[in-house]
C-alpha positions in Angstrom: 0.0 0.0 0.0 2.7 2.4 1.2 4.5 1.9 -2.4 1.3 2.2 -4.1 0.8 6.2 -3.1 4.4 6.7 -2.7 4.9 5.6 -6.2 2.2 8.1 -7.3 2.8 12.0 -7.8 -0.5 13.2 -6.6 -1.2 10.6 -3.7 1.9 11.3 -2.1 1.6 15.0 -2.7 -1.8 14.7 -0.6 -0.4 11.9 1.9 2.3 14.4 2.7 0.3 17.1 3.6 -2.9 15.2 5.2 -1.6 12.0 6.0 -3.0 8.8 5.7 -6.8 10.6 6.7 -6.6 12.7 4.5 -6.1 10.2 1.6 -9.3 7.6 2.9 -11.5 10.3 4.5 -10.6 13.7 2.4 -9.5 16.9 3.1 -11.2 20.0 4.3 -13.0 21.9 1.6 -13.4 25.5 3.4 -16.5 25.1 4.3 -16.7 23.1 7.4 -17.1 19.6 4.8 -14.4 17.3 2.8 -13.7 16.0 -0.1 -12.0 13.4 -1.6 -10.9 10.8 0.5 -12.0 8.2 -2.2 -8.1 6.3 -2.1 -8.5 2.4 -1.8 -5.7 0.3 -1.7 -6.0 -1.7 -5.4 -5.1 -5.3 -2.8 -2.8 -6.5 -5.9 0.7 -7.3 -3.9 1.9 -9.0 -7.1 1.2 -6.4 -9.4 3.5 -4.0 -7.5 5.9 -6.3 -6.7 6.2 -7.0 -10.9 6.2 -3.2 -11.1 9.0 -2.5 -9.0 11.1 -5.2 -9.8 10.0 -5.7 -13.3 9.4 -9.4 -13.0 7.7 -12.1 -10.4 10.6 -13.2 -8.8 13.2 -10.2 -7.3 15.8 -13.3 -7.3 15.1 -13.8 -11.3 18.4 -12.6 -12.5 20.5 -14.2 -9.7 18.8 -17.5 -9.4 16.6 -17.8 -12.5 12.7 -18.7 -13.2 11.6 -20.5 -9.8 8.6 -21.1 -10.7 9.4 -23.5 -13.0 11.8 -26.2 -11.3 11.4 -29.2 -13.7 12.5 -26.7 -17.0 15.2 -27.4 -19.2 18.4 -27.4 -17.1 20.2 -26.7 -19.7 19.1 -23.4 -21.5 22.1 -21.0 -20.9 19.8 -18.4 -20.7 18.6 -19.0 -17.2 20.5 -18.4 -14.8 21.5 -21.4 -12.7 19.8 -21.7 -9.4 20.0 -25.7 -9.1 23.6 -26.3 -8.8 26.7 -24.9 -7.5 24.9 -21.2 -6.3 22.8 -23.2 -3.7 24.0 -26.9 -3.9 20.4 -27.6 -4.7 19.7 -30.2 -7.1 16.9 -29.6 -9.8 13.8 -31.8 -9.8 13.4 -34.7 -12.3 10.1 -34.8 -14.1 9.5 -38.7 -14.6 10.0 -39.7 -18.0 8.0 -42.7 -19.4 10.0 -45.1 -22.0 8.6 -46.2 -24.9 5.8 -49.1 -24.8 7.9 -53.0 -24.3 6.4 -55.0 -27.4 5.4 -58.9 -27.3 3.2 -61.0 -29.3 1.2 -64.0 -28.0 0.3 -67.0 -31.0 -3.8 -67.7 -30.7 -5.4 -69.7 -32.8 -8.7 -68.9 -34.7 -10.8 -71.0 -32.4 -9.8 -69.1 -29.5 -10.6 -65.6 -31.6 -13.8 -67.4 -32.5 -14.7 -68.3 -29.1 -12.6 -66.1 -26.4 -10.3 -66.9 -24.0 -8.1 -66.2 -21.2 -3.8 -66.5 -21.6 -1.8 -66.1 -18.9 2.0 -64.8 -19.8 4.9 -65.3 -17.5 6.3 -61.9 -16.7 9.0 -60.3 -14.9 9.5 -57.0 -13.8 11.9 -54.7 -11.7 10.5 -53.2 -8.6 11.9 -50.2 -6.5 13.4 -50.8 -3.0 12.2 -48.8 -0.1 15.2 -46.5 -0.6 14.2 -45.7 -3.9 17.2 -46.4 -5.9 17.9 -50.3 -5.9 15.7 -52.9 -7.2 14.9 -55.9 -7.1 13.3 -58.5 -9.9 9.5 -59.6 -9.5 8.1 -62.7 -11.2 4.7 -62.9 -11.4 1.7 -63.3 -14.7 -0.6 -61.0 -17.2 -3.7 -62.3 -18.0 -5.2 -61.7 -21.6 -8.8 -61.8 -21.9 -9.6 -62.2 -25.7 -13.1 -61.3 -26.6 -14.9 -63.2 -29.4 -14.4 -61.8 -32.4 -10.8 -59.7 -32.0 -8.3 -60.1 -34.6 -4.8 -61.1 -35.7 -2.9 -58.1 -35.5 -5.1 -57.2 -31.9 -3.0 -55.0 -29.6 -3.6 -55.7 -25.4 -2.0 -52.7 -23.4 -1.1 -53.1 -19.5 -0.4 -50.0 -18.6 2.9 -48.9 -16.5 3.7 -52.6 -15.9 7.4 -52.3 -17.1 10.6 -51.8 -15.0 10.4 -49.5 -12.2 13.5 -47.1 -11.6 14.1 -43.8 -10.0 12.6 -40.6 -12.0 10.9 -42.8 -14.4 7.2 -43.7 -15.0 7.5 -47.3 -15.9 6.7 -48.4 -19.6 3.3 -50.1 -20.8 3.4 -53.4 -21.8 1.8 -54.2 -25.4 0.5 -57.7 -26.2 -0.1 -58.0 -29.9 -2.1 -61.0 -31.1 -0.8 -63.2 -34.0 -2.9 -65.9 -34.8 -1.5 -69.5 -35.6 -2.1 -71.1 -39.3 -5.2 -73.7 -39.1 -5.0 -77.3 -39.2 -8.9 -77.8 -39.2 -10.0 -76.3 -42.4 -10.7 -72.8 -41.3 -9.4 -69.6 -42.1 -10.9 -66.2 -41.9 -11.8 -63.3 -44.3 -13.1 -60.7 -42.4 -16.2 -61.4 -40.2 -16.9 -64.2 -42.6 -15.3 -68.0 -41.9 -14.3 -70.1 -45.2 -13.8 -73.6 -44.3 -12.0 -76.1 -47.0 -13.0 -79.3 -47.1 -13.2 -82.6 -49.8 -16.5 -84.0 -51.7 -17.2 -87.3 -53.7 -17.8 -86.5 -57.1 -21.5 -89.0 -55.8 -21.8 -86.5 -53.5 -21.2 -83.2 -55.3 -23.6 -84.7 -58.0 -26.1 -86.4 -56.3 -26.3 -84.6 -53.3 -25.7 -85.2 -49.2 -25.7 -84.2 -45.8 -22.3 -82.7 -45.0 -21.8 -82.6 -41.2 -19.2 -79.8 -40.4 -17.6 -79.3 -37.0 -17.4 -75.8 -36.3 -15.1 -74.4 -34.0 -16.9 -74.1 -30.7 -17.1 -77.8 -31.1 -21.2 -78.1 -32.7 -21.7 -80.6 -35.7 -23.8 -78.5 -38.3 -25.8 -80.8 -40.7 -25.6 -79.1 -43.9 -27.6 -80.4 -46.6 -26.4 -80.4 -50.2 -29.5 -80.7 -53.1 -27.5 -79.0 -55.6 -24.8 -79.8 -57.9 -21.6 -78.8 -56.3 -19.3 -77.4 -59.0 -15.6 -77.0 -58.7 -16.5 -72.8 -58.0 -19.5 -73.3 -55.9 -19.8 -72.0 -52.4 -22.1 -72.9 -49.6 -23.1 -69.8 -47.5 -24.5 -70.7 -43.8 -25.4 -67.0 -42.5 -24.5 -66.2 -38.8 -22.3 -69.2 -38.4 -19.1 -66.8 -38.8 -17.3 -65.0 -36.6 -18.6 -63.0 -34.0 -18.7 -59.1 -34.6 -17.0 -57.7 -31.6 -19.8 -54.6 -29.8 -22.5 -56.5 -31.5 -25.1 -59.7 -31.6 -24.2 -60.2 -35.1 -21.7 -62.9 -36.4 -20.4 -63.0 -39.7 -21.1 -66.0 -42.4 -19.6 -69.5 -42.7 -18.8 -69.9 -46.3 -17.9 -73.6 -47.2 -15.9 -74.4 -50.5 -15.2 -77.6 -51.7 -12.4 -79.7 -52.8 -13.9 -82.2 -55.5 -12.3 -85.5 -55.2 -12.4 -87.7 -58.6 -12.4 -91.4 -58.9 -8.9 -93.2 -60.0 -10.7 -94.9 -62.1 -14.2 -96.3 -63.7 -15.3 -99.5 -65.2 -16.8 -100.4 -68.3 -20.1 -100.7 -66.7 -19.9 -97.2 -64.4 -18.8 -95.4 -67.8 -22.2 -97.0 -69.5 -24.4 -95.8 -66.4 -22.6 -92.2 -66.3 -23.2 -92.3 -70.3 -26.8 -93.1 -70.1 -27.4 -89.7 -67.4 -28.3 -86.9 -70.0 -27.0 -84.1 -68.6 
């Protein structure tokens, strides 16, 4: 307050002659009255303070930007405070590395139907004294939901190596899936499934069971000629659409499987079809 109207011409002028009263209450006008006395104190100590100094901090050009203690130690054009001045050392803002990066093999039928994987893993932990470590084992599970992809990243946060002034690093799980030995393979939401038909079959027609990958037999009946191109769609017997009720299609081609060989008497029957 007292550098407020000492700083200004026509306060102090007044302060000097009427004193502090005569700044809050006013002077005498002549007449028995007063005026003025309308000075309030503006209650901004840091406005001053930056007008007197010309900055925040009266230390600023001996000790630097306080305010700011996790800045870039480095820039020579800030003075030093951290260091030899005051034998101070600077705060470390924890720096996180970048994400650890594994991959886990699955198989389709665990995409199909979900499942849980459990990973070995082992991790440094901080000590009590907050420099030394020691190593951890312990386990990550993976929940896969029906439906996720090859190519699926799982993220566990912060479960990397711990260390002084460091955040540790996530952990990123990326699913690869396995090639199929059953006949499956998958093209999108859709499953195509591979398998072999008679020539009999393919031109007389059958019921084809199919084991799908959850372990169910579907019966699918065939009443039409199957051609070397032709595909059998089963809707909602594909894979599950992650967020939804939905699945995708089960699309079934086939493998047409010739006979060696035919005798005079099968050639004559085959003949006698007019196709």
């Amino acid at each position: 307050e007292a550098f407020e109207v000492l700083s200004d011409a026509k306060l102090r002028a007044l302060y000097d002659q009427y004193g502090e009263t005569g700044l809050k209450d006013g002077v005498p006008d002549g007449r028995g009255g007063l005026i003025g006395g309308t000075y309030l104190f503006s209650g901004d100590p840091q406005r001053i303070f930056e007008t007197f100094f010309g900055a925040a901090s009266p230390f600023a050009d001996i000790y630097g930007d306080l305010s700011d203690p996790t800045g870039d130690a480095d820039d020579a054009t800030k003075p030093n405070f951290y260091g030899e001045l005051t034998s101070l050392a600077r705060p470390v803002k924890p720096q996180q590395p970048r994400p650890v990066s594994r991959t886990v093999p699955v198989t389709l039928g665990q995409l199909y139907r979900g499942d849980s994987i459990t990973v070995p893993h082992s991790r440094k932990l901080l000590n009590e004294d907050g420099v030394t470590t020691r190593v951890e084992d312990g386990e990550l599970n993976i929940q896969i939901q029906p439906g996720w992809a090859s190519g699926y990243k799982v993220v566990f946060p912060k479960q990397g190596d711990e260390a002084p002034a460091v955040v540790p690093a996530d952990i990123i799980y990326t699913l690869r899936e396995s090639p199929s030995k059953d006949g499956y393979r998958r093209a999108g939401n859709d499953l195509i499934y591979t398998t072999q038909l008679s020539l009999t079959d393919a031109l007389c027609g059958a019921i084809l069971p199919v084991k799908t990958l959850d372990g169910r037999t579907l019966s699918v009946g065939l009443t039409e000629v199957v051609t070397p191109s032709y595909v059998k769609k089963i809707p909602g017997e594909g894979m599950p659409i992650p967020g939804s009720s939905d699945r995708g299609a089960l699309l079934i081609e086939f493998e047409l499987v010739f006979p060696d060989k035919l005798n005079p008497k099968q050639r004559a029957a085959i003949r006698a079809v007019k196709m």
